[in-house]
Every structure is written in C-alpha cells, then in structure tokens.
DSSP file (Angstrom, degrees, kcal/mol; ACC not computed):
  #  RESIDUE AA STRUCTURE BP1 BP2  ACC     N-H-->O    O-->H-N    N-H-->O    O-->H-N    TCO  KAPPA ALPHA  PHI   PSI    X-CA   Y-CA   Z-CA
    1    1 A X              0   0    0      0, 0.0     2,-0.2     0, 0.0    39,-0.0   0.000 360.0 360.0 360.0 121.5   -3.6   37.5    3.0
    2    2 A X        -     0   0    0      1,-0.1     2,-0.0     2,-0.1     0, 0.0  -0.473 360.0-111.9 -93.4 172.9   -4.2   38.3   -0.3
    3    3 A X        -     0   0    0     -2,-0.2     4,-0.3     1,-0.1    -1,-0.1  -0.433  21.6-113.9 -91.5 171.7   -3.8   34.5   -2.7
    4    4 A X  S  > S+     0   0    0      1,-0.2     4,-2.5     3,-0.2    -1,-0.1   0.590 114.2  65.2 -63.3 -14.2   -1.0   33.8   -5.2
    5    5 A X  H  > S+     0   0    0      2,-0.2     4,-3.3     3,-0.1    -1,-0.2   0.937 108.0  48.1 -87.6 -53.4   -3.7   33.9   -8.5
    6    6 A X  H >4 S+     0   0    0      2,-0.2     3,-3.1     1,-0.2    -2,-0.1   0.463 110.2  44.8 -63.9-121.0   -4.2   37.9   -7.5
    7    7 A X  H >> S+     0   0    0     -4,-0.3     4,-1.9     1,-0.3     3,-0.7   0.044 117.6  49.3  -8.1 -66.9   -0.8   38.7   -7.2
    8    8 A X  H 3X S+     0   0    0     -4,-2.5     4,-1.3     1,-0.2    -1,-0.3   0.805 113.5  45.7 -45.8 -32.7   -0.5   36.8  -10.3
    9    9 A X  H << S+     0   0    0     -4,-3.3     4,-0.2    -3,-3.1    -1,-0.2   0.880 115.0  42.0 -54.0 -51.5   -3.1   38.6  -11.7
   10   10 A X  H X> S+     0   0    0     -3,-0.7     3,-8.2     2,-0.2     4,-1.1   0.993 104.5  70.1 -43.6 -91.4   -2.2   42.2  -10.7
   11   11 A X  H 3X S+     0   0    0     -4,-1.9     4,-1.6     1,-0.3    -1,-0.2   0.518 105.5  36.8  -0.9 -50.0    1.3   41.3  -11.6
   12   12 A X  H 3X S+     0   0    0     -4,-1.3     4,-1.6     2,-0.2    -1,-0.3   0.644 107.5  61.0 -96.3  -7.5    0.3   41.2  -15.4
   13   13 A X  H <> S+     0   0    0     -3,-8.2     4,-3.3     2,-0.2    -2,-0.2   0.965 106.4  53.0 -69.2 -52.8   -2.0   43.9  -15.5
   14   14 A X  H  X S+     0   0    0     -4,-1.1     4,-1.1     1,-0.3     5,-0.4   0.806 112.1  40.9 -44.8 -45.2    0.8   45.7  -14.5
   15   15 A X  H  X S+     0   0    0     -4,-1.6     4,-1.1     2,-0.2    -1,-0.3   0.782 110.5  52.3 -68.4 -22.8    2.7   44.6  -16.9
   16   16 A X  H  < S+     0   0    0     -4,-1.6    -1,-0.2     1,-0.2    -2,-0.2   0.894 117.6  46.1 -66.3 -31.2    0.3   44.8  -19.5
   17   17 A X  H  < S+     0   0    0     -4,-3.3    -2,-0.2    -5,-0.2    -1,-0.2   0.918 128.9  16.2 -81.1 -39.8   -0.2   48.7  -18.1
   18   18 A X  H >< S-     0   0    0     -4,-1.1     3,-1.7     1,-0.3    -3,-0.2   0.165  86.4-162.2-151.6 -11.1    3.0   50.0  -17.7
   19   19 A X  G >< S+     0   0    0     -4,-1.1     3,-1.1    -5,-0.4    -1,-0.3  -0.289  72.0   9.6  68.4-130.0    5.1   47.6  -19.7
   20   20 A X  G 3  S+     0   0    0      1,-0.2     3,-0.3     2,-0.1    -1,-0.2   0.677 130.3  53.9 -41.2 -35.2    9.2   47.7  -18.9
   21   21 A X  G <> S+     0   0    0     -3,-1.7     4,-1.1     1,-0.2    -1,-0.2  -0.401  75.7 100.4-124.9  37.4    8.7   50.0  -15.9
   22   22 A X  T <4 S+     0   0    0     -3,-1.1    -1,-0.2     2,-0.2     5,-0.2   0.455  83.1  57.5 -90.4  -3.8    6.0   47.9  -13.9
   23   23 A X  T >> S+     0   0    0     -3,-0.3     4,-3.8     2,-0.1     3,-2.4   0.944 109.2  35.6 -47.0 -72.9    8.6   46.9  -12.0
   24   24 A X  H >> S+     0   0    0      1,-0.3     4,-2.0    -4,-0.2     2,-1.4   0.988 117.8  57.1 -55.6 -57.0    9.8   50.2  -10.7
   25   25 A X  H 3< S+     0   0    0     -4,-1.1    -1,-0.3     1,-0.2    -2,-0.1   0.508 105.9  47.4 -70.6  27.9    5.9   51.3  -10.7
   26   26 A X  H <> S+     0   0    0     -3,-2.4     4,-1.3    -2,-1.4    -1,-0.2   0.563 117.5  49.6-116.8 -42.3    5.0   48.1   -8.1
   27   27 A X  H XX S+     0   0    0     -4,-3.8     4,-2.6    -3,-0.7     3,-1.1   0.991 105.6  50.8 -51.7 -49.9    8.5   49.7   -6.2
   28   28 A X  H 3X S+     0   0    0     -4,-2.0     4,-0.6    -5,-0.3    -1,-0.2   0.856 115.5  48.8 -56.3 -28.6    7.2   53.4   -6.2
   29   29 A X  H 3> S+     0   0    0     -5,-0.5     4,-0.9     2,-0.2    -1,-0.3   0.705 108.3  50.4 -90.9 -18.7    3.9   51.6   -4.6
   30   30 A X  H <X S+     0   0    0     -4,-1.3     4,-1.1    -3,-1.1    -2,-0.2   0.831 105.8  51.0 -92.0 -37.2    5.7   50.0   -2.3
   31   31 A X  H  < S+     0   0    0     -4,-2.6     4,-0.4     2,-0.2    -2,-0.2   0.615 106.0  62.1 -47.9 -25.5    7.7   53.3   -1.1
   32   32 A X  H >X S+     0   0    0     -4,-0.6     4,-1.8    -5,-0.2     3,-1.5   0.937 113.3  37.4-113.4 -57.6    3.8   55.0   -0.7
   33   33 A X  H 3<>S+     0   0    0     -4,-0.9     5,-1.5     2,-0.3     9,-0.2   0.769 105.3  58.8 -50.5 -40.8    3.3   52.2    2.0
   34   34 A X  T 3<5S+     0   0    0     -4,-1.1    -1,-0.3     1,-0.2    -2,-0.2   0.777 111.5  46.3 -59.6 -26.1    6.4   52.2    3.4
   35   35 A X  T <45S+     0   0    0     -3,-1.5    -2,-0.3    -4,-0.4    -1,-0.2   0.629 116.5  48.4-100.6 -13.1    5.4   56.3    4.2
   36   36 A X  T  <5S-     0   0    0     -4,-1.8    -1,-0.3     2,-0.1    -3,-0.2   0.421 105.6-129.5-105.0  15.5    2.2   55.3    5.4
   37   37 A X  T   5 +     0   0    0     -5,-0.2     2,-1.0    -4,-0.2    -3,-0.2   0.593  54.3 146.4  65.2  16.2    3.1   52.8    7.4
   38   38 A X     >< -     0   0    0     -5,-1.5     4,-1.5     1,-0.2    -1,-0.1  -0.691  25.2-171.6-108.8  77.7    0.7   49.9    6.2
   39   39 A X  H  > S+     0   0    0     -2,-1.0     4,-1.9     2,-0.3     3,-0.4   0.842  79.5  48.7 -24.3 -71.9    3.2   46.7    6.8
   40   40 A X  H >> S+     0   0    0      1,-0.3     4,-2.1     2,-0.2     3,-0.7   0.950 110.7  47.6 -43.9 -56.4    0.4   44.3    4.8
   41   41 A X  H 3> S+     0   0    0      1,-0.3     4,-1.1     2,-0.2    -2,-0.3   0.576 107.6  51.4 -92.4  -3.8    0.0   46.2    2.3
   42   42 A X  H 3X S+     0   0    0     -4,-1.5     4,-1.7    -3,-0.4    -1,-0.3   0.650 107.1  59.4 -87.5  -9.3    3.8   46.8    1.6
   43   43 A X  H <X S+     0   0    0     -4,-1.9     4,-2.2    -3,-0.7    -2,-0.2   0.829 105.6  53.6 -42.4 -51.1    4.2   42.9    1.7
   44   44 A X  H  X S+     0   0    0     -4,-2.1     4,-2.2     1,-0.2     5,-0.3   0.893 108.4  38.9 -85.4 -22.7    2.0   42.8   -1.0
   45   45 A X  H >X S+     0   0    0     -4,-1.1     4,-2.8     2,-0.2     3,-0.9   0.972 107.9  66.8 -42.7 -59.9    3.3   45.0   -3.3
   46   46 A X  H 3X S+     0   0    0     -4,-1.7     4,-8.1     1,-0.3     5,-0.2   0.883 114.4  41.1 -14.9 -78.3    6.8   43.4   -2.1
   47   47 A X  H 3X S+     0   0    0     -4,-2.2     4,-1.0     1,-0.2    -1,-0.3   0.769 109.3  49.1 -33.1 -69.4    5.0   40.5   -3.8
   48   48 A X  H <X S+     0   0    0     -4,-2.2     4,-3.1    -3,-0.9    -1,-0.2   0.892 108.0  52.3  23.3 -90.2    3.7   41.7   -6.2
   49   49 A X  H >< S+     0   0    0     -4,-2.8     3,-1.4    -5,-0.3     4,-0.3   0.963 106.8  60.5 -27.1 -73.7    7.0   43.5   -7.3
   50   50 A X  H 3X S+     0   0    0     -4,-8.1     4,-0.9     1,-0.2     3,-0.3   0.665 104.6  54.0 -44.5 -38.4    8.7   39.8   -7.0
   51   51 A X  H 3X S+     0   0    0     -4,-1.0     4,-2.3     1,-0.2    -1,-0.2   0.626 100.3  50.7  21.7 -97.7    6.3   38.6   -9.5
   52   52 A X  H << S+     0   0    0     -4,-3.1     4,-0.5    -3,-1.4    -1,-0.2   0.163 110.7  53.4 -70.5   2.9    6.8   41.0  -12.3
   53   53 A X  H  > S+     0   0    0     -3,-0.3     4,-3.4    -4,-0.3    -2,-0.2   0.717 113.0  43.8-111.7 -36.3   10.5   40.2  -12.1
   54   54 A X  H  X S+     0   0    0     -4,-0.9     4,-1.5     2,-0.2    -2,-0.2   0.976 110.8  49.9 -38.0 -72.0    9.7   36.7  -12.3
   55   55 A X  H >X S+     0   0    0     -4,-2.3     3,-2.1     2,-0.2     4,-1.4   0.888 116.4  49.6 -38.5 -74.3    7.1   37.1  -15.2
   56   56 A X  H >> S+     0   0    0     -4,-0.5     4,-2.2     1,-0.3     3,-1.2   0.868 109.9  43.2 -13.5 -82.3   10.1   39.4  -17.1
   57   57 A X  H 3X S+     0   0    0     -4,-3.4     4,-1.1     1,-0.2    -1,-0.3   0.666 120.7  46.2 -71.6  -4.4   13.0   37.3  -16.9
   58   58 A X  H <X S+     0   0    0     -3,-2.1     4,-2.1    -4,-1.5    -2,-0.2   0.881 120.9  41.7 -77.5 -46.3   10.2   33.8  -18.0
   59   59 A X  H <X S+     0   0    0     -4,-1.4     4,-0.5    -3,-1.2    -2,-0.2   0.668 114.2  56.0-108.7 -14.7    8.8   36.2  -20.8
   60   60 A X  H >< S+     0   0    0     -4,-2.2     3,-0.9    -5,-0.5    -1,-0.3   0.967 109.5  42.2 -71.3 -58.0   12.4   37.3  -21.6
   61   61 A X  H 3< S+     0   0    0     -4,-1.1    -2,-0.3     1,-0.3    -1,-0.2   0.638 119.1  41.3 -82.5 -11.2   13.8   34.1  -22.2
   62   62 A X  H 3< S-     0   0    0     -4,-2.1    -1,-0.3     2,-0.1    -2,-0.2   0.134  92.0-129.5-100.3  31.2   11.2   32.8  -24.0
   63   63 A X    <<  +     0   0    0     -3,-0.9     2,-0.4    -4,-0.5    -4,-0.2   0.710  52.3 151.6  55.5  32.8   10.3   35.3  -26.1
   64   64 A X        -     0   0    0     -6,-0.2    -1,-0.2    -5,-0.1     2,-0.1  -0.704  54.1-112.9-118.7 141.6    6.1   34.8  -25.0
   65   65 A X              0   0    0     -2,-0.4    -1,-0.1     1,-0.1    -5,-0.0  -0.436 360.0 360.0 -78.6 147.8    4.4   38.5  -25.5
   66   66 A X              0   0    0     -2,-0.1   -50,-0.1   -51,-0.1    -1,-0.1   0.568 360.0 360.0 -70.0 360.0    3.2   40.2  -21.9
C-alpha cells in the first residue's frame, strides 16, 4: 500500500510536469494498468488521479500557484 504523503507527492509532481492535463495523464496511466491487468497499481493511480482533482479545484479557488 503505497502512503497518502506519496500519492501526495506524485500528485504534484504531476502537476508540476504536465500542468492542466495531469489529470487526464494520471487517467491514460490508469487505462495502461487497466490493459495489463495490475489491480494495485490501477488503485493507485485511481488515487493518485483523485488527488490532482483535489489539489486543482483547492489551488483553483484559492488562487495558490501548483
């Protein structure tokens, strides 16, 4: 199980990497899993994903830079 401080962590790299469309790239990662069959590791993306949408709509409404 990976912990909630990685996911957070990931989460913002992503965003920090890919900007508006680390959402959709955490999905696309989560499809690659889905086609390999690896159950854990599409959870954590799942996560992951849930995250960045969080992070967004916090960093949306307050205006705070990614």
């Amino acid at each position: 199980m990976v912990s909630d401080l990685d996911i957070l962590r990931v989460a913002h790299l992503m965003m920090h990497e890919f900007g508006g469309d680390a959402e959709l790239e955490a999905a696309n990662c989560i499809d690659r899993m889905r086609g390999q069959g690896d159950r854990d590791a599409l959870l954590t993306w799942a996560r992951i994903q849930r995250t960045i949408a969080i992070l967004d709509l916090t960093t949306t409404r307050t205006g705070l830079p990614n």
